[in-house]
DOTOR-147234 format. One record per residue: residue number from 1; residue in one letter; y, z negated, x of N, C-alpha, C in turn. Coordinates in steps of 0.2 Angstrom, whole numbers, plus 5000, padded with zeros to 4 digits. Example, Ala and Ser with C-alpha at 12.3 -4.5 7.8 and 13.67 -1.06 7.14 Angstrom:
<nodes>
NODE kelum lose nnorth  nup neast canorth caup caeast cnorth  cup ceast
NODE     1    A   4972 4961  5066    4978 4961   5062   4984 4961  5066
NODE     2    S   4989 4965  5064    4995 4964   5068   5000 4961  5064
</nodes>
This chain:
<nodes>
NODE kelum lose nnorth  nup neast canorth caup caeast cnorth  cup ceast
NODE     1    X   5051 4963  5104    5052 4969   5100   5048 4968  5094
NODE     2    X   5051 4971  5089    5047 4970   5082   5040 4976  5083
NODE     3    X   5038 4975  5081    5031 4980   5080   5030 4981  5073
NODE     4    X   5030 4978  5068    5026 4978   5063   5028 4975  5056
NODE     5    X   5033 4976  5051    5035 4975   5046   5029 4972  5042
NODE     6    X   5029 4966  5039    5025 4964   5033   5027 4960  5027
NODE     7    X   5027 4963  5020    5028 4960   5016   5024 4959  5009
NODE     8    X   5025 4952  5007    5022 4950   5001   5024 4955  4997
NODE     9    X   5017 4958  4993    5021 4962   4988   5018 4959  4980
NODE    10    X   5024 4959  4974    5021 4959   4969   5022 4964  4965
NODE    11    X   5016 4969  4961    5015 4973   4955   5017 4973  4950
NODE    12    X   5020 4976  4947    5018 4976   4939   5019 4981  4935
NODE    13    X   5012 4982  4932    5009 4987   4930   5013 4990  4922
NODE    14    X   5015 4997  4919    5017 5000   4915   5014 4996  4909
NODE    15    X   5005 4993  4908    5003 4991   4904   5003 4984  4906
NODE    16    X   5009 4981  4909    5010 4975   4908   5007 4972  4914
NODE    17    X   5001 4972  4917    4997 4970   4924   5002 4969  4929
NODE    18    X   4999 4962  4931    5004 4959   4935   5000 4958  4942
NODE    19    X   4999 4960  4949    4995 4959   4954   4999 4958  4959
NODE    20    X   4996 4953  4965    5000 4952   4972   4994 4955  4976
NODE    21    X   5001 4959  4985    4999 4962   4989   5001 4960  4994
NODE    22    X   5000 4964  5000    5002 4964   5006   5004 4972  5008
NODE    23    X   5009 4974  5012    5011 4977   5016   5012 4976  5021
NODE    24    X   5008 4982  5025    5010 4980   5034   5012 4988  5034
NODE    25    X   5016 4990  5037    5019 4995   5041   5023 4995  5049
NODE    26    X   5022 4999  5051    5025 5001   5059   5028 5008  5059
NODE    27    X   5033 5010  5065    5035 5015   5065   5032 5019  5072
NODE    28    X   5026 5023  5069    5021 5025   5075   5027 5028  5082
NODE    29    X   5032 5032  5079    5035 5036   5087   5043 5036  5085
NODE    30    X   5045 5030  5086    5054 5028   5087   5057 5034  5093
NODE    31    X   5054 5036  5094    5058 5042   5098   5057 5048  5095
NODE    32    X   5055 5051  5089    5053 5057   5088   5058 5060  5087
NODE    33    X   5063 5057  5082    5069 5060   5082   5076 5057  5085
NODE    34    X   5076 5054  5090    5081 5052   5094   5082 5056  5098
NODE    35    X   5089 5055  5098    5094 5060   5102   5100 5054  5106
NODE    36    X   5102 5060  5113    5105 5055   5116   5113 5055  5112
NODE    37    X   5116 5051  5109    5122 5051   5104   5130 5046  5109
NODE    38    X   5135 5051  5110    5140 5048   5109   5147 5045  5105
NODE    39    X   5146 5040  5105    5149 5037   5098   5155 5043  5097
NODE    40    X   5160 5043  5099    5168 5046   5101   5167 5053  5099
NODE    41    X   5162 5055  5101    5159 5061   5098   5158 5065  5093
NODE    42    X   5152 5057  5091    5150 5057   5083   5157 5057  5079
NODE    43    X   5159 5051  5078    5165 5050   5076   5171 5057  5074
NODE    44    X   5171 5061  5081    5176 5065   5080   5175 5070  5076
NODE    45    X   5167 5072  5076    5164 5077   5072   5164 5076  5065
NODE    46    X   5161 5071  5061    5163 5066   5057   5170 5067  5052
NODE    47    X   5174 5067  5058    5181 5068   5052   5183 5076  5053
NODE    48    X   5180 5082  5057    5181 5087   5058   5175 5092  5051
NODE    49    X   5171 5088  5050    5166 5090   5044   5164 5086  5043
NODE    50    X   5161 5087  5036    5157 5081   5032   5149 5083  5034
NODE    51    X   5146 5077  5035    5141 5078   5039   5136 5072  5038
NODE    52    X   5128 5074  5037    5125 5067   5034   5121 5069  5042
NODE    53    X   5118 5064  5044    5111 5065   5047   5107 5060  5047
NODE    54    X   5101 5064  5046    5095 5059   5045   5092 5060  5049
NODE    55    X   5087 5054  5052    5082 5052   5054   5075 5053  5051
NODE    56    X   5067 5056  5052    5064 5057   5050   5058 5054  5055
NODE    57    X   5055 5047  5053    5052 5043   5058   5045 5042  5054
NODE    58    X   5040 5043  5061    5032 5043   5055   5031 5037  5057
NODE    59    X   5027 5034  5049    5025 5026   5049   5018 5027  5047
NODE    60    X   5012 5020  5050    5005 5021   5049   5004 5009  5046
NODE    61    X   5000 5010  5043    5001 5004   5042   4996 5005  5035
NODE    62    X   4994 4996  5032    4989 4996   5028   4992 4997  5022
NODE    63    X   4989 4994  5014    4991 4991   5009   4985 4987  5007
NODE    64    X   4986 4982  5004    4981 4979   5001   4983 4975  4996
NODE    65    X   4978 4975  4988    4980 4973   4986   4973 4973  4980
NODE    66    X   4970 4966  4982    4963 4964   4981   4959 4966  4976
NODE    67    X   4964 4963  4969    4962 4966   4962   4961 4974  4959
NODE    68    X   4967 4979  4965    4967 4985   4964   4964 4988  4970
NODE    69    X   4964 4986  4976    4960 4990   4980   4956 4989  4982
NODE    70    X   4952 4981  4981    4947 4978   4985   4948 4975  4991
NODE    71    X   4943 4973  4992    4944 4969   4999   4945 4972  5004
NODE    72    X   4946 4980  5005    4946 4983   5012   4953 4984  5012
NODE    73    X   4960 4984  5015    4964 4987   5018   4963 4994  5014
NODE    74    X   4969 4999  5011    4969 5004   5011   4974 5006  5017
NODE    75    X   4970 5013  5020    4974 5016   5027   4979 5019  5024
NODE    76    X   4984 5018  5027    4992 5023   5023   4998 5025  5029
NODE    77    X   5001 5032  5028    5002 5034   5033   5008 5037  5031
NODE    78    X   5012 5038  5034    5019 5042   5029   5026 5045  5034
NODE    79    X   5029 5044  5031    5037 5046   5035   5043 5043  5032
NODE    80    X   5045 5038  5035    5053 5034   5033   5059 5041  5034
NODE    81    X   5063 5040  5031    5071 5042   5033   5075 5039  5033
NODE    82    X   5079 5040  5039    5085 5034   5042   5090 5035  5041
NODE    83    X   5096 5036  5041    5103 5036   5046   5106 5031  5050
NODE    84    X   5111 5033  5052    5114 5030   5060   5116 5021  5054
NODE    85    X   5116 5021  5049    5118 5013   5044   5112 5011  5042
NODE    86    X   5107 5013  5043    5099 5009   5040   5096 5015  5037
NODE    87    X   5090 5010  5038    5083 5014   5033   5086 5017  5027
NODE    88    X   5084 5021  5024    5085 5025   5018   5078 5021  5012
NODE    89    X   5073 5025  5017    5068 5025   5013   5061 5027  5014
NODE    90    X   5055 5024  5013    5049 5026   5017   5042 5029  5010
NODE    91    X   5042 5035  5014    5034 5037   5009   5028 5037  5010
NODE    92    X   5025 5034  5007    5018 5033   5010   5011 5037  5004
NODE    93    X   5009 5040  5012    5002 5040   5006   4994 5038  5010
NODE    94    X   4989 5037  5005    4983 5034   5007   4979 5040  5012
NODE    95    X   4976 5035  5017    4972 5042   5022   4965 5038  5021
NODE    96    X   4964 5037  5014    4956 5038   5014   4955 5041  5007
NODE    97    X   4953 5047  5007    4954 5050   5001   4948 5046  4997
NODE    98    X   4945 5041  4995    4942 5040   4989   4947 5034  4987
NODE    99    X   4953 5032  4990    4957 5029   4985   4963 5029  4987
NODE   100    X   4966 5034  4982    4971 5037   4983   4978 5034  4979
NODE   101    X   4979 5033  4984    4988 5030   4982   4995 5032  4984
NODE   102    X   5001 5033  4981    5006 5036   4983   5011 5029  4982
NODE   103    X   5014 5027  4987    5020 5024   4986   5028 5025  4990
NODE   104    X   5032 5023  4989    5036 5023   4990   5041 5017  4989
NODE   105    X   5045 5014  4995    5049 5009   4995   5055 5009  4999
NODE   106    X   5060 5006  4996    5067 5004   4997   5070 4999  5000
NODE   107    X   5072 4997  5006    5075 4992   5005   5083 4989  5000
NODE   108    X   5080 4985  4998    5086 4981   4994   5092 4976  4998
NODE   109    X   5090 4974  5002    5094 4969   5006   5089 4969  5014
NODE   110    X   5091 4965  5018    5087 4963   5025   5079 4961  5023
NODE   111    X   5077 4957  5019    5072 4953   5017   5067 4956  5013
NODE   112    X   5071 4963  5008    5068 4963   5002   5068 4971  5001
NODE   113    X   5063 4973  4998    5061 4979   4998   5058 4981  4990
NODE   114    X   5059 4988  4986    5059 4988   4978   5056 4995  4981
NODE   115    X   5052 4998  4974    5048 5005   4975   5046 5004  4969
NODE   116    X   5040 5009  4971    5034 5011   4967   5027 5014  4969
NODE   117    X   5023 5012  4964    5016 5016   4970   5013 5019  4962
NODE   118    X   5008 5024  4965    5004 5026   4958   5000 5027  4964
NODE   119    X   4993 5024  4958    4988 5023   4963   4981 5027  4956
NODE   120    X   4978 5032  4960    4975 5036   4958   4966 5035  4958
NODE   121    X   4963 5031  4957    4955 5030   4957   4952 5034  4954
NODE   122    X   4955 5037  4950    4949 5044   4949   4951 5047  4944
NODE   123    X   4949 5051  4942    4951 5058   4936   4949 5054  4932
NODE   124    X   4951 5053  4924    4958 5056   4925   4964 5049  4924
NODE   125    X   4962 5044  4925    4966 5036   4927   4971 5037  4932
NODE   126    X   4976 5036  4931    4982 5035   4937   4987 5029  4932
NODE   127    X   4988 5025  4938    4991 5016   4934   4996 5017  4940
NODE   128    X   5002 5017  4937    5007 5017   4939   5012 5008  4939
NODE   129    X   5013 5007  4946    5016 4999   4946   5025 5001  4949
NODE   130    X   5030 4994  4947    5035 4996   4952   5034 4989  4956
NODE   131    X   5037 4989  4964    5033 4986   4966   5042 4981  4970
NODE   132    X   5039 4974  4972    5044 4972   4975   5042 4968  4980
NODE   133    X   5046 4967  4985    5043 4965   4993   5046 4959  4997
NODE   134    X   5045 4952  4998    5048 4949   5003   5045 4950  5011
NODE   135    X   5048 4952  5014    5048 4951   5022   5046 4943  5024
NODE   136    X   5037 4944  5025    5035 4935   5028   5036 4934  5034
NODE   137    X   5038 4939  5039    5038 4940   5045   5035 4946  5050
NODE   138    X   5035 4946  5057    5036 4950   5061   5028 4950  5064
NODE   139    X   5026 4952  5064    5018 4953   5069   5019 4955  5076
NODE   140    X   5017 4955  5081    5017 4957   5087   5010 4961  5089
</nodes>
């Protein structure tokens, strides 16, 4: 079973700054929003109303990205949204309040992942990157 999503990330910053990262993410509670679903069901409902449902899964996992955050891992903690055809899209934000980062990511294909982070170190400086990701593999 997968546990642990990570990918090479590379930056590039509004003023041009180019930097590589890491991302690790998990999804802390794959049951929070599970319901037990019958297809034939679904399906019927479906063409009886138009009808979106999403999925609302909380994710815990680091960021690192040496030049901009230092040698430490920054903690980050957030909420993906799924539907019954894939991820949508995952928000994250920092859980150490002296370095504050908001991102957010998208999958583009199975491998590869597109967003953004704006990373906040202190009043009144906020550097905004858009960020892109390959999948290096699975951690257990």
């Amino acid at each position: 079973m997968m546990d642990e999503f990570v990918y090479s990330l590379l930056l590039k910053g509004t003023q041009g700054l180019t930097l590589l990262g890491t991302l690790r993410y998990r999804f802390t509670d794959l049951t929070a929003d599970a319901r037990a679903r019958d297809l034939q069901a679904l399906m019927g409902a479906a063409v009886d109303r138009p009808t979106i449902e999403l999925f609302i899964l909380p994710v815990e996992g680091t960021l690192s990205v040496p030049l901009l955050t230092g040698l430490t891992p920054v903690p980050i903690s957030g909420i993906g949204f799924g539907s019954p055809a894939g991820l949508l899209t995952v928000l994250f934000s920092s859980t150490d309040e002296t370095r504050g980062l908001s991102l957010q990511i998208n999958p583009i294909d199975a491998t590869h992942i597109g967003g953004g982070l704006t990373w906040k170190p202190g009043e009144p400086g906020t550097l905004l990157f858009s960020v892109l990701g390959t999948q290096t593999g699975f951690a257990m």
